[in-house]
C-alpha positions as CSV (number, residue, x, y, z in Angstrom):
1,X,-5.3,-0.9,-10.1
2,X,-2.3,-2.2,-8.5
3,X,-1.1,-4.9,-10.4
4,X,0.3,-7.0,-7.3
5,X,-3.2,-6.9,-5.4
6,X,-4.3,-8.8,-8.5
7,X,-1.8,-11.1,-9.3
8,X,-2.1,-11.9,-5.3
9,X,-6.0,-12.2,-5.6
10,X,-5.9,-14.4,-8.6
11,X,-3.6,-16.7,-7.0
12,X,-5.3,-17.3,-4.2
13,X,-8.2,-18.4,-7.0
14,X,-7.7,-22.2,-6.8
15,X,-9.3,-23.6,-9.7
16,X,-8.5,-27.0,-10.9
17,X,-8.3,-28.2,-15.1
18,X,-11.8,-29.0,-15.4
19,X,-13.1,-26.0,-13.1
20,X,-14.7,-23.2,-14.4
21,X,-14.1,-19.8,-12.9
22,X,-17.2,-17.4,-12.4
23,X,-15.6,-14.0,-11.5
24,X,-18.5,-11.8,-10.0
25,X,-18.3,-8.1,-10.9
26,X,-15.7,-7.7,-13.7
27,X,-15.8,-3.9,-14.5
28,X,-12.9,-3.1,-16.7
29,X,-11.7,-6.5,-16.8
30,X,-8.3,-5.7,-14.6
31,X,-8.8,-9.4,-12.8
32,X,-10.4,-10.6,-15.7
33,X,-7.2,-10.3,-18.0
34,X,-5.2,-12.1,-15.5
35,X,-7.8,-15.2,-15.2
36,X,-8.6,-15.4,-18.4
37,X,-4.4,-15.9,-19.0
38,X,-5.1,-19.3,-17.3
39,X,-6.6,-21.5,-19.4
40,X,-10.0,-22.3,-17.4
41,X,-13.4,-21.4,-18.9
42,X,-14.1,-18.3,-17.6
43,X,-17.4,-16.8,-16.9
44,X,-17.8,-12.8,-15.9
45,X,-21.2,-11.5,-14.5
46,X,-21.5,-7.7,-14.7
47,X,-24.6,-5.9,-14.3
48,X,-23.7,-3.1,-15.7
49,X,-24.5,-2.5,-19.5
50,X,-21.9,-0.4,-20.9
51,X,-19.2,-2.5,-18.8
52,X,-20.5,-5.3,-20.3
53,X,-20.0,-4.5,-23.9
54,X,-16.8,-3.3,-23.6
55,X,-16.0,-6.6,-21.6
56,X,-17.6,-8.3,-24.9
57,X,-15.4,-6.3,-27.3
58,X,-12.2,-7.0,-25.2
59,X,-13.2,-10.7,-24.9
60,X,-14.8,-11.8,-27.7
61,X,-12.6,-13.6,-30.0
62,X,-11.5,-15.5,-26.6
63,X,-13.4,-18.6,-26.7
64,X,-13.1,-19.5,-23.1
65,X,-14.4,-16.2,-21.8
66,X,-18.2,-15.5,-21.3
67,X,-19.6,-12.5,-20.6
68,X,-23.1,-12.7,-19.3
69,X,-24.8,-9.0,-18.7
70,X,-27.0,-9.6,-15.8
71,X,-27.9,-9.2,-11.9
72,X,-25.7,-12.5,-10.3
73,X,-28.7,-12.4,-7.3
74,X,-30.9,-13.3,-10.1
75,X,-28.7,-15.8,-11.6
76,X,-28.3,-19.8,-10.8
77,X,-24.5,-19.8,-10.7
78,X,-24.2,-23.4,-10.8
79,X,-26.5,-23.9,-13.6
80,X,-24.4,-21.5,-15.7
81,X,-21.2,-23.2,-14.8
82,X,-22.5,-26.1,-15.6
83,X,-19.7,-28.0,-13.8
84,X,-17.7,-27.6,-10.9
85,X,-16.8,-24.1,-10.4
86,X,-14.7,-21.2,-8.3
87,X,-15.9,-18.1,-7.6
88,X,-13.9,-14.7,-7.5
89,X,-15.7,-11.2,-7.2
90,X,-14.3,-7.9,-6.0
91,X,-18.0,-6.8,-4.8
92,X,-18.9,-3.9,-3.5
93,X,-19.1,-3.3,0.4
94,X,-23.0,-2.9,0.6
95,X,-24.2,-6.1,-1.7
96,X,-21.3,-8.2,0.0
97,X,-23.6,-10.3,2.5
98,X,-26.7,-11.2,-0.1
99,X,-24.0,-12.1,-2.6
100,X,-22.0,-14.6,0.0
101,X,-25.3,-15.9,0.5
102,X,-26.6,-16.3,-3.3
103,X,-23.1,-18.1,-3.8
104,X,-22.4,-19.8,-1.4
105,X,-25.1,-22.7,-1.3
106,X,-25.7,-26.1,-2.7
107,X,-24.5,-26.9,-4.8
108,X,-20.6,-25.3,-3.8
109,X,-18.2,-23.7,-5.5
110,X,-14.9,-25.7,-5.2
111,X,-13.7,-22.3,-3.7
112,X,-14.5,-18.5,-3.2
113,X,-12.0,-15.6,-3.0
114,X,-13.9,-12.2,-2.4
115,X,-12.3,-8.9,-2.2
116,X,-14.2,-6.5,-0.1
């Protein structure tokens, strides 16, 4: 992954002190190194078993980074925040629309940067 695209992506996350940043669709972690760098808490939804552990393993003595294993159209994004939030995802093409939708709805994220 080009390192540029994600420095550029993750600057374009704006997230303030007491925001928490939900990244949507972690995979290897590339984007997630870079946010978790910041300093906000950082919460990264992957559905994917096997991702998720290896997220867990890379992660896991950071204690601002969650990694929650599960399906984010089945999850109150919000709720897990607990707090005003920002949302970045690199999503897949094809789950793109019902994602903007689960997401983006009352109450808001401060922001959203999705890569398509």
């Amino acid at each position: 992954v080009d390192r540029s695209a994600l420095e550029a992506i993750a600057g374009a996350v704006v997230a303030g002190s007491g925001d928490t940043i939900v990244e949507i669709g972690p995979g290897r972690g590339a984007l997630t190194d870079i946010l978790a760098a910041r300093g906000n808490p950082l919460i990264a939804i992957e559905i994917d078993r096997a991702l998720s552990e290896k997220l867990r393993e890379r992660y896991g003595s950071n204690p601002r980074v969650t990694i929650v294993e599960r399906d984010v159209l089945e999850t109150d994004v919000a709720a897990l925040a607990a707090g005003p939030f920002v949302v970045v995802g690199n999503v897949p093409y094809y789950i793109t629309t019902p994602i903007l939708f689960h997401v983006l709805r009352p109450p808001f994220p401060r922001s959203a940067v999705f890569l398509v």
